[in-house]
C-alpha positions as MATLAB code, in Angstrom:
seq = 'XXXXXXXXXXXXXXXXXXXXXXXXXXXXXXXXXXXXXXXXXXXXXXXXXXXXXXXXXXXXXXXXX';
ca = [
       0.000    0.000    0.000;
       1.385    3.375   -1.119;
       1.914    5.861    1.826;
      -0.223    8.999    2.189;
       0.772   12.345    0.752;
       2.205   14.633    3.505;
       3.345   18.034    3.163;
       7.012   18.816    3.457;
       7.945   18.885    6.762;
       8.650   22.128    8.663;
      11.396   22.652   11.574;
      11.772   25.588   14.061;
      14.810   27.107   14.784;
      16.274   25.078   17.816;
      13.490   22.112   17.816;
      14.489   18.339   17.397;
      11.504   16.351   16.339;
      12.852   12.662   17.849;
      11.864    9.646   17.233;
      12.166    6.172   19.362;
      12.274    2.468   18.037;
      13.282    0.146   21.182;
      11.345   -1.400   24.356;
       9.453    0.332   26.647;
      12.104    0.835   29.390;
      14.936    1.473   26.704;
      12.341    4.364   25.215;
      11.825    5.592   29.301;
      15.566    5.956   29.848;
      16.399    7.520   27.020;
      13.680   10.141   27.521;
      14.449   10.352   31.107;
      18.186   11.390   29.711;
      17.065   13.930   27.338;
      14.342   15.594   29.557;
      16.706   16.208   32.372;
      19.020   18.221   29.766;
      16.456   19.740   27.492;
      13.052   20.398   27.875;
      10.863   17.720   26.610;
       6.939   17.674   25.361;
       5.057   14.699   26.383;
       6.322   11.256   24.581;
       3.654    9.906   22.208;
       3.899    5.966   21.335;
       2.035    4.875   18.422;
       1.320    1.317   17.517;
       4.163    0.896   15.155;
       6.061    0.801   18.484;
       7.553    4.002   17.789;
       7.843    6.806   20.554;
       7.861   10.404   18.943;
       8.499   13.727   21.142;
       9.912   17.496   20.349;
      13.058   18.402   22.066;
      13.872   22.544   22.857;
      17.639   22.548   22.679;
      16.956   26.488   23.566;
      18.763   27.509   19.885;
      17.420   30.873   18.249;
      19.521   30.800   15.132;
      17.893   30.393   11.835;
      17.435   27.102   10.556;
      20.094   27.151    7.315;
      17.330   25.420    4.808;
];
């Protein structure tokens, strides 16, 4: 089955759009890690197993594309 049109995707200056493939407590660490350096929005898990979340690294600069 073909995959859906999407729009191109868009970034924000300083915003990491992250995604997780692993077990549950692999997935918790790993997040735990990154969301006591950077601040985190809620972790999403889909059934593909994946675990998707946006990470502020706090960068202003223009994205360069």
């Amino acid at each position: 089955m073909p995959r859906t049109p999407r729009p191109p995707r868009s970034t924000l200056p300083g915003i990491a759009e992250v995604r997780i493939t692993a077990d549950p407590a692999t997935t918790a660490r790993v997040v735990a890690a990154l969301a006591a350096e950077f601040r985190t929005t809620d972790p999403r898990t889909y059934t593909s197993g994946c675990t998707y979340f946006q990470l502020d690294t706090g960068s202003t600069d223009p994205d360069s594309d």
